[in-house]
N, C-alpha and C positions, 0 to 999 in steps of 0.2 A: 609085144615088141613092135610090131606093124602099128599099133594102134597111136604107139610115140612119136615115131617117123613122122605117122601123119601127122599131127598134132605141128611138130616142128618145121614141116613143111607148109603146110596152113601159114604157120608164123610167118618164113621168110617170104614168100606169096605175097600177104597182106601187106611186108612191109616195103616191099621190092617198090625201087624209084623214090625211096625215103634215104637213102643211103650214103653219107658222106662219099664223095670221091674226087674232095678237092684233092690235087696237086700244087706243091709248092713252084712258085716261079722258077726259069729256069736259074742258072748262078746261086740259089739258093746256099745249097752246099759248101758251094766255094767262097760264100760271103761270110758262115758262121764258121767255116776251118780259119781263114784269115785273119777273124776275130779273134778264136783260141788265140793265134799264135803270136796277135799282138799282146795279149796278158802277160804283163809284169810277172816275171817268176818274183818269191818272197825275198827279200833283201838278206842279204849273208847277213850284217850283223842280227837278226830277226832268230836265227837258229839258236844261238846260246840263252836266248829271252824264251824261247819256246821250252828247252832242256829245265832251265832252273824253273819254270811254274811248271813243269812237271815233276820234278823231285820235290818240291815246295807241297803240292799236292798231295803227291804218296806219304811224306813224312806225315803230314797232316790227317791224314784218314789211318797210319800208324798208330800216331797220338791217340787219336779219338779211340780206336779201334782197342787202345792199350788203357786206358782208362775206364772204358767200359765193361772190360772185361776184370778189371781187381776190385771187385766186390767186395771184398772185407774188408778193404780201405776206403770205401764208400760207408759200409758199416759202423766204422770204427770212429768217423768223423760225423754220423750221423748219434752215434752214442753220448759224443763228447756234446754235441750240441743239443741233446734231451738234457744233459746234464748240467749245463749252461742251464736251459729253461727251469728246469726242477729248482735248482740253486736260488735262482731269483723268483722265482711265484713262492716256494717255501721261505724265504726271508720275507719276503711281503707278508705271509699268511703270518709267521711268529712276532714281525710287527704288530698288527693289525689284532694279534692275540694278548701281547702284553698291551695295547690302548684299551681294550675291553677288560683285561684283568683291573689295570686301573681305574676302572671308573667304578669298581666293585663297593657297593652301600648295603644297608641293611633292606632297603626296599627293594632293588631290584637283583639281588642277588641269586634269585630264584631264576630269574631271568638268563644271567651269566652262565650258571649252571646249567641250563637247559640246553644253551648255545654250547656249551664248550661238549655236552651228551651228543650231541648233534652232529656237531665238528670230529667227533673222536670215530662216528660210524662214515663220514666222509671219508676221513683217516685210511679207516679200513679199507674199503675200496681204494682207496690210493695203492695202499701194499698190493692188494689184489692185483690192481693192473702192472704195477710194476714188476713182478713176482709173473707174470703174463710174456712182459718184455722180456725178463732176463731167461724165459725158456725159450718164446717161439720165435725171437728178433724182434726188432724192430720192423712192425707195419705201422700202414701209415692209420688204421683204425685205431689199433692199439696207442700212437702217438697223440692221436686227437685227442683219444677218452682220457688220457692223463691229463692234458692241457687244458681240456674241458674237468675234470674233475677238482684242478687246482683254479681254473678260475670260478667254479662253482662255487668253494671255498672262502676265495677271496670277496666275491661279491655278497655270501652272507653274513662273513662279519662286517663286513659295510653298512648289511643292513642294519643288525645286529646292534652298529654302534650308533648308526641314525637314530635307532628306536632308543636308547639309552640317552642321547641329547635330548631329544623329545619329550621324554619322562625328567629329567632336569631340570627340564627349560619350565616343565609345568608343577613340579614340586617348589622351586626358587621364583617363580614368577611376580615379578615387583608391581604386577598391574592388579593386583587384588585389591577388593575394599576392604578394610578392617575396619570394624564397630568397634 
């Protein structure tokens, strides 16, 4: 404990004649009370402005506070709008199914078949994840891989149907030579 002392003592020692000890001018005092007492108190009409953005506030952190806690009205609306999305990527997809059914020939029909094999293990996993959703909610991994599995969908029969043009375009081709 002596050993602290000293140590501290040393300190102020070394620092001695370093040491603030200004003083403020004399009237000091009496210059910054005078000054308080010339500040404008806040204007009476200013108090009813003050009252209403405080009830304005608390309502508002209410709200917020009230919304964020009814979770399965957030649920409910986030259901409705997977359901929106399904609605329209599955019309896209059964479009996009019957323009490939119709372009069904004898050549590439092998072809159709193989796509719609294809399409039908997509399918499954579809059910899969949805089957997913309807036990553990809606996340938002779960939401992607549906949206990701339907546009995975959509963009093979695209291809699907490119490659089918393709094959047309080179079976009916008007630029051949005939002997």
């Amino acid at each position: 404990m002596k050993k602290e002392n000293d140590s501290i003592d040393n300190l102020f020692a070394s620092l001695e004649g370093q040491w603030d000890i200004y003083e403020p001018s004399r009237g000091h005092s009496d210059r910054f009370l005078d000054r308080q007492a010339k500040k404008k108190a806040r204007p009476a009409y200013m108090i009813p402005f003050a009252i209403a953005a405080s009830l304005l506030l608390m309502f508002g952190l209410f709200t917020f506070y009230d919304k964020a806690t009814s979770r399965p009205q957030q649920l409910a609306e986030m259901s409705k709008q997977t359901r929106e999305t399904d609605s329209v990527f599955t019309s896209i997809i059964k479009y996009e199914v019957a323009r490939m059914k119709s372009k069904e020939s004898a050549i590439n029909k092998p072809m159709i078949e193989d796509a719609l094999a294809q399409l039908k293990a997509m399918d499954a996993d579809y059910e899969k994840i949805k089957s997913d959703l309807a036990k553990g909610g809606e996340t938002k991994q779960l939401i992607h891989a549906l949206v990701a599995n339907l546009k995975t969908q959509i963009s093979f029969l695209e291809n699907v149907l490119d490659q089918l043009d393709n094959q047309e375009q080179l079976n009916t081709s008007t630029n051949e030579n005939v002997l």
